[in-house]
Structure formats: C-alpha cells, structure tokens
C-alpha positions as CSV (number, residue, x, y, z in Angstrom):
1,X,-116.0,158.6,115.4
2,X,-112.8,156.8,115.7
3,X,-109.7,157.8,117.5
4,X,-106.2,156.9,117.1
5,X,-104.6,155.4,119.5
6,X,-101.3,156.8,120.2
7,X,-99.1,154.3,121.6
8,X,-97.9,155.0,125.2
9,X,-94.3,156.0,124.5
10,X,-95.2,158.5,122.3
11,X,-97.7,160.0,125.1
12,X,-94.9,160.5,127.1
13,X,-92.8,162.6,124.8
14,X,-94.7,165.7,126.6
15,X,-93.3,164.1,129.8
16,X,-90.3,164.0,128.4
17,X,-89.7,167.3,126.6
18,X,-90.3,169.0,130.1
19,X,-88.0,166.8,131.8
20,X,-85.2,168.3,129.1
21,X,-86.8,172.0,130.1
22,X,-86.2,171.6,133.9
23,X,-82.8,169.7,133.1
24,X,-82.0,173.2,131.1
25,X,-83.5,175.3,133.7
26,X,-81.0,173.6,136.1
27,X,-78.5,174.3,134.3
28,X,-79.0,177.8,133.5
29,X,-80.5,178.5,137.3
30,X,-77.6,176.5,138.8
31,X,-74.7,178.2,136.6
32,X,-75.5,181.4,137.6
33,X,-76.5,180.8,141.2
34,X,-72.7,179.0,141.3
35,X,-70.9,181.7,139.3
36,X,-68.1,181.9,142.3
37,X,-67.1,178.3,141.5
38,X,-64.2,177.7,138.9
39,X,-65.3,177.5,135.3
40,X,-64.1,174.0,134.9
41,X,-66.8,172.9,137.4
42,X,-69.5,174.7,135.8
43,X,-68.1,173.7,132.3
44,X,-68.1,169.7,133.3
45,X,-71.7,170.5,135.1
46,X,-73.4,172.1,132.0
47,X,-71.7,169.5,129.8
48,X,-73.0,166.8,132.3
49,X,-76.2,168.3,132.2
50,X,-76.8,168.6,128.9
51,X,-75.7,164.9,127.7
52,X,-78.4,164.1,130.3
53,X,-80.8,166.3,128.2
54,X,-80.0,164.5,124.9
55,X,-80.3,161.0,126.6
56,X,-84.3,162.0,127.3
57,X,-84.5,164.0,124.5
58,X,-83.4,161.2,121.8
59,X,-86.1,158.6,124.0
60,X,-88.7,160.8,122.4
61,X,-90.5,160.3,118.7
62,X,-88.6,163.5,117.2
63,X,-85.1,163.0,119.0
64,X,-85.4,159.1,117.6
65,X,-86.4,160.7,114.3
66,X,-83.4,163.0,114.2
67,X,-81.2,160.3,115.6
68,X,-82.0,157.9,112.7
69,X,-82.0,161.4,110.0
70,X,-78.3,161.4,111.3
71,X,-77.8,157.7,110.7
72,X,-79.1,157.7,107.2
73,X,-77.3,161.2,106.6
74,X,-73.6,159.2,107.5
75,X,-74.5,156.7,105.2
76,X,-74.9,159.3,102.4
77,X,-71.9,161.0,103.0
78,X,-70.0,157.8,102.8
79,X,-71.4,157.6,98.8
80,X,-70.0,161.0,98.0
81,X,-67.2,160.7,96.2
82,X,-64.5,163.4,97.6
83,X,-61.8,164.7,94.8
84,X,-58.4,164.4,95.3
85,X,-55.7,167.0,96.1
86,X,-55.2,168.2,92.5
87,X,-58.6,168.5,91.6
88,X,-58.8,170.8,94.8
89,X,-55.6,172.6,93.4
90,X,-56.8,173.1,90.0
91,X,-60.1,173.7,90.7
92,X,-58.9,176.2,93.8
93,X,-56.5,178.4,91.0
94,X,-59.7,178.4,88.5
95,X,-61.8,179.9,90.9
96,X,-58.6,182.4,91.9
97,X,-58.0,183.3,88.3
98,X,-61.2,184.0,87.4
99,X,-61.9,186.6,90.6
100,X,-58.6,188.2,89.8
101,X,-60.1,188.5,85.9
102,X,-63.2,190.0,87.5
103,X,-61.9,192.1,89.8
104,X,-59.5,194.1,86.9
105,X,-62.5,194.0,84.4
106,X,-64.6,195.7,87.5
107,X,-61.5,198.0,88.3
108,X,-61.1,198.9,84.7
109,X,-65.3,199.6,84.0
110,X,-65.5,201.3,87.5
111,X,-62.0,203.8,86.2
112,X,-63.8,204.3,82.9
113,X,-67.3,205.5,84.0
114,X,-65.3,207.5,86.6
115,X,-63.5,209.0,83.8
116,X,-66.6,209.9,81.8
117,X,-68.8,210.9,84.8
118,X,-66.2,213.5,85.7
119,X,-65.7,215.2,82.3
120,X,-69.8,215.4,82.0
121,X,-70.5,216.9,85.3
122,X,-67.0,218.9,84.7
C-alpha cells in the first residue's frame, strides 16, 4: 500500500484557508463591534483586511491555480480580435431593426387574435 506524498506546502493550505477564515471573522466581528467609527476607517480596515486575505489565500494550491487561470485568461483576451466602431454601429442598428420588426409583427399577431377571440366568445 503506497501513499502519496503530499509536499509540505500543499499540507498547509488547511493552515492557510483558516488563517483567511479568522482574517474574515476579524473583519466582520471588528466592523460591527466598531460601527461608531467613520465609515472611511472601517472601509480602509476591511479593504486592508481583505488584501491580507488574498495574500494567504493566493500562497495556497487553488489561489495559485486561479492566480495562473487569470494569467492564462489575459493572454487570451489579448488574441481576440475587438471590432471597430462601425462594425459596433452596424451591427448595433441590425440588432435595433430587427426588434422593432418583431415587436410590430408581435403587436400586429397579438391585435389579430384579439380581434378574432373577441368576435368568437362575442
């Protein structure tokens, strides 16, 4: 029976992940315990708080994961090739035209079965 041997970082992530926990708990506890204090003390504390909660949060395997899903999803959106203004323009009127076609084919189908569902119930 063989074991893997998880390296000792990733061990830690538990650790970790309840460090981020009691840094959240902190902030929640201390922002309601300190609720007489101006909000832009409490704002800069939470804000403080939580980039402190990222920082131990990215050291572990799935915050280093999503840090490097991130990384890889910049480069992608660096490949995409954006259309200019008048594509937008056109393609904006098309989509302007054709709901206003809709709507006055709905309108016009909605008057007619009005029409004949009032003459058959009278």
């Amino acid at each position: 029976m063989s074991t893997k041997a998880e390296p000792k970082e990733y061990r830690l992530d538990v650790v970790k992940w309840l460090l981020v926990a009691a840094v959240v708990a902190v902030g929640v506890v201390g922002n309601s315990m300190y609720s007489a204090q101006p909000l832009l003390y409490r704002v800069l504390v939470l804000v403080a708080l939580g980039l402190v909660g990222l920082a131990i949060a990215s050291k572990t395997a799935k915050g280093s994961a999503l840090i490097q899903l991130l990384r890889e999803s910049i480069v992608e959106v660096r490949k995409v090739v954006w259309p200019t203004k008048q594509e937008t323009n056109q393609t904006t009127m098309l989509v302007v035209a054709v709901v206003i076609v809709m709507a006055l084919i709905l309108w016009g189908l909605d008057t007619i079965f009005g029409f004949v569902a009032s003459k058959i119930i009278g």
